[in-house]
C-alpha positions in Angstrom: -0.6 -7.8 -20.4 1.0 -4.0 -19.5 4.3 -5.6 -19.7 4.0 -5.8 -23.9 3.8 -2.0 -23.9 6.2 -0.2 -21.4 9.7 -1.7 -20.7 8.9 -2.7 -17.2 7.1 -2.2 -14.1 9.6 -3.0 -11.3 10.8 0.8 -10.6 13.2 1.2 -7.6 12.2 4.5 -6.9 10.5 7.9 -8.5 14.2 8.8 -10.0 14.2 5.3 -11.9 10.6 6.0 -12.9 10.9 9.6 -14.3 14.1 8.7 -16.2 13.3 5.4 -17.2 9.7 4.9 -18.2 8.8 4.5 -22.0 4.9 3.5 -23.7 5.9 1.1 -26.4 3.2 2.3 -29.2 2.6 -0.8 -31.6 0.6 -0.2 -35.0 -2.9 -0.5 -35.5 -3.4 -0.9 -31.8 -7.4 -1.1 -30.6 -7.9 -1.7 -26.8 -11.2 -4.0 -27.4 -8.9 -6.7 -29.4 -5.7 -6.6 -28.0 -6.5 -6.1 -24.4 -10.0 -7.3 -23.2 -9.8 -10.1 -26.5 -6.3 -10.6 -25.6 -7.2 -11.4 -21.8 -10.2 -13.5 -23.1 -7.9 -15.4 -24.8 -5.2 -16.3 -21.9 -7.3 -16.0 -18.7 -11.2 -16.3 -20.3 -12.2 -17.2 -16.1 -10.4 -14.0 -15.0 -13.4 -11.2 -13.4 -13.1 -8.2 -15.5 -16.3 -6.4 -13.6 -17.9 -6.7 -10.8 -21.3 -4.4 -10.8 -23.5 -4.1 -7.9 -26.2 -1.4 -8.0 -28.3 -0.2 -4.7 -30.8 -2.6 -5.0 -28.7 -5.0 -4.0 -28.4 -6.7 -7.3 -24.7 -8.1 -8.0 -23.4 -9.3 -11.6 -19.9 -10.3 -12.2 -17.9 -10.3 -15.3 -15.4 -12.6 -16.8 -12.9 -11.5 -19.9 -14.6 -14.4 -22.0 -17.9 -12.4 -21.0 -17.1 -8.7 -21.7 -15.6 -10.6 -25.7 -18.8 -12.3 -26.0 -21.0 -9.4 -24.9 -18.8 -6.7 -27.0 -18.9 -9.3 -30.2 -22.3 -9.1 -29.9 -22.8 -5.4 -29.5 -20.3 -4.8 -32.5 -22.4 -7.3 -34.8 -25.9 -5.6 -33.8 -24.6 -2.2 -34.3 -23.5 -3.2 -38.0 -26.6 -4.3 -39.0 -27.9 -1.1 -38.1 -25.6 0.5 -40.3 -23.6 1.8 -38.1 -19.8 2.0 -39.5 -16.1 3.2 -38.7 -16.2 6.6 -38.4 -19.9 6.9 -37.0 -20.5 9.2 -33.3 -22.9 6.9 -31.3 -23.6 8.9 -27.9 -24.0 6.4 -24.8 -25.7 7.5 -21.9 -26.3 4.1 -19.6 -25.3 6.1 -16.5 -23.6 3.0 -14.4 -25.1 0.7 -16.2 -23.2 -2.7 -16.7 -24.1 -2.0 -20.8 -22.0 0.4 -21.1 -18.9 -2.0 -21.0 -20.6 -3.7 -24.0 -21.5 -0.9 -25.9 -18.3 1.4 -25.8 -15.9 -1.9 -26.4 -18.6 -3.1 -29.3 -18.0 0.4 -31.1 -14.5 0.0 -30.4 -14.9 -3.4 -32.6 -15.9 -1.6 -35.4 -13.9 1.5 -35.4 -17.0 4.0 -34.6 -16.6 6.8 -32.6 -17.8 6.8 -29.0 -19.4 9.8 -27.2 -20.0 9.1 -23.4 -22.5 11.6 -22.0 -24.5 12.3 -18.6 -28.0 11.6 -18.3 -28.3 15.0 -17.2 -28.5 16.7 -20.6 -31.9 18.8 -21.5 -33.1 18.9 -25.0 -31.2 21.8 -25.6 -28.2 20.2 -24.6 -28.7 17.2 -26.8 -29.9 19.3 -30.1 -26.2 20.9 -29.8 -24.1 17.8 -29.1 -26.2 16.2 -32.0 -25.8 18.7 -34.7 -22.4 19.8 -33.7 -20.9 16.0 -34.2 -23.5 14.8 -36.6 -24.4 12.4 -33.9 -25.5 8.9 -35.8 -27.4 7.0 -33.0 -27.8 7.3 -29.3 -27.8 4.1 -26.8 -29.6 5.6 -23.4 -30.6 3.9 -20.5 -35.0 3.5 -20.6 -35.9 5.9 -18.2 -38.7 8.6 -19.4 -36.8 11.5 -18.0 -33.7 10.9 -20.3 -35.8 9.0 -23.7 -38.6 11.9 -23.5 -35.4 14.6 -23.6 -33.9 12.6 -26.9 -37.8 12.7 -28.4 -38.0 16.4 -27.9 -34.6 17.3 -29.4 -35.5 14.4 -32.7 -36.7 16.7 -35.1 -34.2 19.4 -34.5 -31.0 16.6 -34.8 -31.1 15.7 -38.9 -28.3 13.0 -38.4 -30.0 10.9 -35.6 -31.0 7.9 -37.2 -31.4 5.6 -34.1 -32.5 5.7 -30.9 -31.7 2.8 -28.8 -32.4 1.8 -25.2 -31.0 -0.8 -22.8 -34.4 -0.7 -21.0 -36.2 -1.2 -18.3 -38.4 1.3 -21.1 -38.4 0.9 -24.6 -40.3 3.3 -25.9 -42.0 3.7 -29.9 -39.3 4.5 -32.1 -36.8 2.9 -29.9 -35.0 0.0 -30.4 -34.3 -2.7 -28.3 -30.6 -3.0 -27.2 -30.2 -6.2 -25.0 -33.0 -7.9 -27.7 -30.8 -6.5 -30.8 -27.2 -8.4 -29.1 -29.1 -11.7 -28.6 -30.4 -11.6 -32.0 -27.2 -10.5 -33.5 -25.3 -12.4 -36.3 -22.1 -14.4 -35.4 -19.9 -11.1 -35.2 -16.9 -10.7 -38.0 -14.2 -8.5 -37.0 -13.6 -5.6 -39.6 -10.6 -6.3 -42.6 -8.9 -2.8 -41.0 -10.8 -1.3 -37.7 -8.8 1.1 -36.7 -5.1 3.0 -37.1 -3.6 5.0 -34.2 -4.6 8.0 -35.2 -8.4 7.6 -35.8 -10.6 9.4 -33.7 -12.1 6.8 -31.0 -13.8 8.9 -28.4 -15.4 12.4 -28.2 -16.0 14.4 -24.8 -17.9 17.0 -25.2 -16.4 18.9 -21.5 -18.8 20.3 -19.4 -16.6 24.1 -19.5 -17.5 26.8 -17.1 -17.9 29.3 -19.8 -19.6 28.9 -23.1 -20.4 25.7 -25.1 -18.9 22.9 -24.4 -15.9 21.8 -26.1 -15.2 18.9 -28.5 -12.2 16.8 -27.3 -11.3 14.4 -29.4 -9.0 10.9 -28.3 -7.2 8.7 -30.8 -6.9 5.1 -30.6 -3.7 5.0 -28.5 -5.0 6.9 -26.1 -6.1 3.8 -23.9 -2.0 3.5 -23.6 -1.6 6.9 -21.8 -3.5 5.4 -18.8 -0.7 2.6 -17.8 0.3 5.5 -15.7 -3.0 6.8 -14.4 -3.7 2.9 -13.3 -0.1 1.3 -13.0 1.3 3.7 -11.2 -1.0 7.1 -9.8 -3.8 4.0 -8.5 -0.9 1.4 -8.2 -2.9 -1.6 -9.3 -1.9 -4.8 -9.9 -4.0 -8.3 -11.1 -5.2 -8.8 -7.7 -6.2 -5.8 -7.1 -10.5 -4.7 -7.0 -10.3 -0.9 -8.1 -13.7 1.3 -7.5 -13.8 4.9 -9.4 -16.7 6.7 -7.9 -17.7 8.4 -11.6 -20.7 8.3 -13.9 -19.9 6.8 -17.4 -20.2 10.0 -18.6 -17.7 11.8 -17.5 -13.8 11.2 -19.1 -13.3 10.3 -15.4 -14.7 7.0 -15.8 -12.0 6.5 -18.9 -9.5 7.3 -16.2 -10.7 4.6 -13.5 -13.3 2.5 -14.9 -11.8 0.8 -18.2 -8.2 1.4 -20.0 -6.0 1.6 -17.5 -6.9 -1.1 -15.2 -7.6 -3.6 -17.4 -4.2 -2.8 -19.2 -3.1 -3.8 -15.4 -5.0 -7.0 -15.1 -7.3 -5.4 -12.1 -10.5 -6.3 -12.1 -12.9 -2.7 -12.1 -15.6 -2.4 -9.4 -18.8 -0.5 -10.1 -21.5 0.8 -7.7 -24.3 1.3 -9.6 -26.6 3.9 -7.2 -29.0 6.9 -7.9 -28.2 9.1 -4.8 -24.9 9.0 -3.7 -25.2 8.1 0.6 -21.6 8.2 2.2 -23.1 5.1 4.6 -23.9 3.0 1.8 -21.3 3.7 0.2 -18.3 2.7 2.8 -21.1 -0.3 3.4 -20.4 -1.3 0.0 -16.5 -1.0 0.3 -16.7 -3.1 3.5 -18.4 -5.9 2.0 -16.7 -6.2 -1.1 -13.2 -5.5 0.2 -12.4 -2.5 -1.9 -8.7 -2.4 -2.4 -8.4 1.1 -4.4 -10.9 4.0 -4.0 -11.0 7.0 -6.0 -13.4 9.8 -6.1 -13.1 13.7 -6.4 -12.4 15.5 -2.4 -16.5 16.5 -2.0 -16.8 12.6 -1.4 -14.4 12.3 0.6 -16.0 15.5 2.5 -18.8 13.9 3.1 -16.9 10.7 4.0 -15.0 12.1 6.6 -18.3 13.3 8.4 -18.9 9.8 9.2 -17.9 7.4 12.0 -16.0 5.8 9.5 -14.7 3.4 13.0 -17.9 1.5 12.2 -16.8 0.1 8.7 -14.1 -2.7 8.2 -11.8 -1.0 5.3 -9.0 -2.6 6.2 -8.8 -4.3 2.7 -8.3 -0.5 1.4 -4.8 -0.3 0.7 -4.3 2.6 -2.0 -6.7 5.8 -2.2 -6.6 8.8 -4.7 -8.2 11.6 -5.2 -8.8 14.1 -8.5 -11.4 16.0 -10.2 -10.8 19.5 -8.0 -8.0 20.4 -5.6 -7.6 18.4 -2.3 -8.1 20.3 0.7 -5.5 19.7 3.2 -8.0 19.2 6.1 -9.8 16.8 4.2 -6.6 14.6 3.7 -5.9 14.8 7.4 -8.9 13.4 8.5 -9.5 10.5 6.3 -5.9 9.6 6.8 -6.2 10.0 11.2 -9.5 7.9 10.7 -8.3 4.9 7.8 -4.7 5.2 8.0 -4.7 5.2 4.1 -2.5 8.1 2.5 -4.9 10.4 -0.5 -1.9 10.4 -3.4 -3.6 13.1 -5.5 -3.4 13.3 -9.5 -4.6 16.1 -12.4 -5.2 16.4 -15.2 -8.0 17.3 -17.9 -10.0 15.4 -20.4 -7.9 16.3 -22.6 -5.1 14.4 -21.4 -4.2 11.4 -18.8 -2.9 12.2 -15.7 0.1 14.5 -15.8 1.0 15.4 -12.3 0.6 12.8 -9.7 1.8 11.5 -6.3 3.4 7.9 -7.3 3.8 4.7 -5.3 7.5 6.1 -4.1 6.6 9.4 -2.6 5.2 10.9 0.6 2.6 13.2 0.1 2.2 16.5 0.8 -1.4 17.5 1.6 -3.0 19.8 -0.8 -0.4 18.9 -3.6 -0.9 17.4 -6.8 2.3 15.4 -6.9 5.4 16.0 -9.7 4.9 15.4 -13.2 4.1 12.5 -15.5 7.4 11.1 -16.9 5.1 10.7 -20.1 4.9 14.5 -20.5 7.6 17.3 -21.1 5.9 20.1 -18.6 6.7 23.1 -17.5 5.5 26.0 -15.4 5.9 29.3 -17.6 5.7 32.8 -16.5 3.9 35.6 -18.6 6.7 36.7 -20.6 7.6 32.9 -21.5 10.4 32.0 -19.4 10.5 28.9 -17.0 9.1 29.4 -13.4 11.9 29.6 -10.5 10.8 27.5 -7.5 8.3 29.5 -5.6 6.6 31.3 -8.8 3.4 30.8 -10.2 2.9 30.4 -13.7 1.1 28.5 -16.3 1.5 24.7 -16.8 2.3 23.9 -20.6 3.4 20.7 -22.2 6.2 20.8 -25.0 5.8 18.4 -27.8 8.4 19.2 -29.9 10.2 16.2 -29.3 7.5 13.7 -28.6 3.7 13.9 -28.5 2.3 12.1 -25.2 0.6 9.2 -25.2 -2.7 10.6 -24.1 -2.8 13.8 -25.4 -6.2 14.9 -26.9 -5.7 15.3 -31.1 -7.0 18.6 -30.6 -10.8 20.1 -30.2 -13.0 18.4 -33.2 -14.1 21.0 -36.3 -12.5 23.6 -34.8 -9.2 24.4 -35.7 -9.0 28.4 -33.8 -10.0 26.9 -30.7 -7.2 24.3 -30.9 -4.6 26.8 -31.9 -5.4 29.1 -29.3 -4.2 26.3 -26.8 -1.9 24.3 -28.8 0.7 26.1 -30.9 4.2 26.1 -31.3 4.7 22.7 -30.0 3.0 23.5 -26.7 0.0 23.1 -25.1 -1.6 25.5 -23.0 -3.8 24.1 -19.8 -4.8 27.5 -18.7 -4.1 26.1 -15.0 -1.8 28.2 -12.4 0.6 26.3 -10.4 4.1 26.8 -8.5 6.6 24.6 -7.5 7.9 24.1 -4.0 11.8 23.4 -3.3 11.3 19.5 -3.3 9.7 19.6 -6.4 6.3 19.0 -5.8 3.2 20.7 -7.4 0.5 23.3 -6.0 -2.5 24.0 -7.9 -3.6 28.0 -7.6 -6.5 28.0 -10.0 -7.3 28.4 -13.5 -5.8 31.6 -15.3 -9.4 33.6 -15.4 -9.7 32.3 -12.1 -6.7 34.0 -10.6 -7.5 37.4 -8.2 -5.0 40.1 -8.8 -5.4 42.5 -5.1 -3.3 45.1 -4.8 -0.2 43.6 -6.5 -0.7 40.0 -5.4 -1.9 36.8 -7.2 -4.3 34.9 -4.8 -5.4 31.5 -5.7 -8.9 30.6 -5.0 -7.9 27.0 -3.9 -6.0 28.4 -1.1 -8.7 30.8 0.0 -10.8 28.0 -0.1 -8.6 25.7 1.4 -8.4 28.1 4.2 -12.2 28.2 4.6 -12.8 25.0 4.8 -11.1 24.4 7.7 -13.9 26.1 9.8 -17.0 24.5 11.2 -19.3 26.6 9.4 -18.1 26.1 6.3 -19.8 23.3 4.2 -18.6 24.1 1.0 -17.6 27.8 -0.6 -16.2 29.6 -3.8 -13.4 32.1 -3.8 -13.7 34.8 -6.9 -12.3 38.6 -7.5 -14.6 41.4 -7.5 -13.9 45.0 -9.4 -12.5 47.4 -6.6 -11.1 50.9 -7.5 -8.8 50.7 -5.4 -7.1 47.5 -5.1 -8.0 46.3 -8.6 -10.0 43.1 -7.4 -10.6 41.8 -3.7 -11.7 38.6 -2.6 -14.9 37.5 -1.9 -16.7 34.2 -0.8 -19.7 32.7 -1.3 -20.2 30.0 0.8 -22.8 27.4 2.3 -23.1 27.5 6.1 -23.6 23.9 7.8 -27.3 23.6 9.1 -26.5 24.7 12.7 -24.8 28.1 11.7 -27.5 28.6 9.5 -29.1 31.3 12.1 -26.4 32.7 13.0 -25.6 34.1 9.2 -25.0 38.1 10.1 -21.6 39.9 10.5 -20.7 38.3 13.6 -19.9 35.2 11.7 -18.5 37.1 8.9 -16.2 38.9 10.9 -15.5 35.4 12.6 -14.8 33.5 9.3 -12.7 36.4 8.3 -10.1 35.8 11.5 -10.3 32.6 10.7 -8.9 32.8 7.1 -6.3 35.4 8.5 -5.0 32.7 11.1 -4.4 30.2 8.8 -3.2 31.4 5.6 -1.6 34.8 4.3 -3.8 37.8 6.1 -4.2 39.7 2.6 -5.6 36.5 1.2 -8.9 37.1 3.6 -12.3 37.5 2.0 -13.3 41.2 2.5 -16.5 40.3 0.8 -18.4 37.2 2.5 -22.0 36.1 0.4 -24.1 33.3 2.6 -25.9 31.3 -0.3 -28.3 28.0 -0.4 -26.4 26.5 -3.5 -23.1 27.3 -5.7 -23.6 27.3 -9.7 -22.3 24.5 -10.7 -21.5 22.8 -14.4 -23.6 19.8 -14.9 -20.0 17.6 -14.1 -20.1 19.4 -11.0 -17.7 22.1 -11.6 -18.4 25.6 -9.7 -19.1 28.2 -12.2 -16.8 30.9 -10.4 -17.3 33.2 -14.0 -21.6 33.0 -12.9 -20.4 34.3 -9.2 -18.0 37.1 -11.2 -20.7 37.5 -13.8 -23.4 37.9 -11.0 -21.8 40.4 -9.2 -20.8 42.9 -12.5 -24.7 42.6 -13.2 -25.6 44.2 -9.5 -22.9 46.9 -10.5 -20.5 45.6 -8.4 -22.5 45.6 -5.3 -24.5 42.4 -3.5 -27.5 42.3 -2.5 
């Protein structure tokens, strides 16, 4: 199937690869007909899915299933009244009707905006109002329906209100009764074109509302890399994405890409995430490609991961937030399975990435995508020297990536403040070691300026985390008269250092950081704390910690 959109897959090494690889974009292309159809149509037997949930329930998926289910879903969803062009938010969590849904609104050229069952009222009157959100498919659970009941009166252009059960509530209509009802499906004169809008993210952003990122209809294209070659699947291989559906994570690992490569996608359906049951679950099924973000795999490593059979794991990856070295180092002592790191943001594919042809180097994120012009730039616009941090930018001038987000929907200022000139802005720090390899510093705002040095949180962090009282911690810059900003860290003691929190262990943690990284990058500031702010996608809210701090005047309590 990939092989009638790049030139070929059979790379001799990363040099062939980064000079050689080309997307072949063909008009009027939309993922639900010409790949999960197409595969329908070739291989109808071949799994597509394989869910499993915690309840030991276990449903597989052919391609002739995900066409018939997606037919049906399209047809249902035009006899609502629901057209090309329309938002539809889905929030099914894990839920196998997801699939359906998002490839049935693909069918018809409407607009698909995967969100977390984690919103508030609040959260869904804004999202709502600032799309003109048409209809909202939610799993039936009275936590997330009673949220869309409150927010009803305040969102004008919410028409229906759909659930996939086990709930349906009054008002609500009937998703799994609405496909078996449906009329024989007929498949739109003119869908889509390339450069429709085909999904919205709205991202979770560690300051202010969230953002609008808007995808076109090639963007499924972008993620023959993020599969084909960051994952490394192939037909026979059984990928697992640890992600919620809504999350642009799952677009990376639990739909375009791998079914572009033929793989069949893996999804553990559970409510609380449990490390055990979760290596359980790769045992048993034979997981052959793992990806999650490095806290799983923090928790991971804290097992007696001896006890599982994973030798069917042969490819593992790692995104979301920078990798800790320590954390690579001990999943790869215990499995023997190399963490290739990737990056990127939602709004793009992967763009720097460890590939099938390289060693890894702990704690980096790889070299770039052969898909995108990028470069590291310093402040007054010239191109980084190896060594120097800067900004990573992509040029378009001479070709737009396949991938790239169209820009940040109804608002063109926001767009142009990160995408001018042929370039967009990430707002992410990096520098470039002598072999070419990426290292992630932090984002721009993120960045501590001491005394004439840039410090990175990551590798403050990374530092940290490499002692045993450390469960997890935040690096951010606090005013100092002197020195401009200095470090300080919050941070999360594991249970049994818990009593010994006083300046013994501050002073202890404070060596520690000095032993293993540069001794100016040491917290002078050290906060003991029962939880870090986080974004609802999980993020750490370092500009809450900054913001936290200004309001005690500078000074902690």
């Amino acid at each position: 199937m990939v092989e009638k959109y790049i030139h070929r897959l059979d790379y001799k090494d990363l040099e062939d690869f980064q000079t050689n690889f080309r997307i072949q974009v063909p008009d009027n292309f939309n993922f639900a007909y010409d790949v999960v159809d197409e595969w329908a149509k070739i291989e109808p037997s071949k799994k597509a899915l394989c869910w499993v949930n915690d309840r030991g329930e276990h449903f597989d998926f052919t391609f002739k299933d995900m066409k018939e289910k997606s037919d049906a879903a399209a047809a249902w969803f035009q006899s609502l009244g629901i057209a090309k062009g329309d938002k539809v938010m889905l929030v099914l969590k894990r839920r196998y009707w997801y699939w359906f849904a998002i490839l049935g609104l693909h069918k018809i050229g409407a607009v698909a905006i995967p969100a977390t069952h984690l919103l508030t009222k609040k959260d869904i009157v804004y999202r709502c109002n600032a799309a003109d959100i048409k209809a909202i498919v939610s799993v039936g659970e009275p936590l997330v329906t009673g949220h869309v009941n409150d927010a009803l009166p305040e969102c004008p252009t919410l028409k229906h209100r759909i659930s996939i059960g086990p709930e349906v509530p009054d008002g609500w209509s009937d998703f799994r009764k609405g496909m078996e009802t449906a009329p024989p499906f007929v498949k739109p004169e003119k869908p889509s074109c390339n450069d429709d809008i085909m999904l919205l993210y709205f991202t979770s952003g560690t300051t202010g509302n969230p953002k609008m990122v808007i995808h076109n209809y090639i963007y499924p294209l972008g993620h023959i890399i993020t599969s084909g070659f960051w994952q490394n699947l192939r037909e026979d291989s059984l990928h697992l994405t640890l992600a919620d559906t809504g999350w642009a994570k799952a677009a990376w690992g639990k739909l375009y890409g791998q079914w572009l490569m033929g793989a069949c996608i893996f999804v553990y359906d559970h409510e609380k995430f449990t490390p055990s049951d979760l290596l359980q679950v790769m045992q048993d099924y034979r997981i052959t490609s793992f990806c999650a973000p490095p806290t799983v795999y923090r928790f991971l490593i804290l097992e007696d991961l001896a006890k599982y059979n994973l030798s069917a794991l042969k490819y593992s990856e790692v995104a979301g937030e920078p990798l800790n070295p320590s954390v690579y180092e001990a999943f790869y002592e215990a499995t023997g399975v190399k963490l290739m790191e990737g990056f990127g943001q939602t709004e793009t594919t992967v763009t720097i990435a460890n590939f099938p042809w390289m060693e890894p180097k702990p704690g980096s994120m790889g070299v770039p995508n052969p898909a995108y012009a990028m470069d590291l730039i310093a402040g007054d616009g010239r191109s980084c020297e190896d060594g120097e941090q800067g900004e990573i930018i992509f040029r378009t001038d001479t070709i737009v990536p396949v991938g790239l987000f169209m820009g940040y929907y109804r608002d063109p200022e926001l767009t142009e403040s990160v995408y001018h000139d042929h370039i967009y802005h990430t707002g992410d720090i990096a520098w470039r070691d002598e072999d070419g390899y990426y290292w992630f510093v932090g984002r721009n705002d993120d960045v501590i300026k001491s005394s004439g040095y840039r410090i990175g949180p990551f590798e403050v962090e990374s530092a940290l985390m490499t002692h045993p009282a450390v469960v997890e911690c935040a690096i951010t810059g606090v005013p100092d008269e002197v020195r401009g900003q200095v470090v300080k860290a919050t941070i999360i003691l594991a249970a049994e250092y818990k009593a010994q929190a006083g300046p013994e262990l501050v002073k202890d943690i404070q060596d520690h950081v000095k032993r293993v990284t540069a001794p100016y990058k040491y917290p002078r500031i050290i906060e003991f704390v029962e939880e870090l702010p986080k974004t609802i996608s999980g993020k750490i809210r370092r500009v809450q910690i900054r913001e936290n701090v200004v309001a005690k005047g500078g000074k902690l309590l």
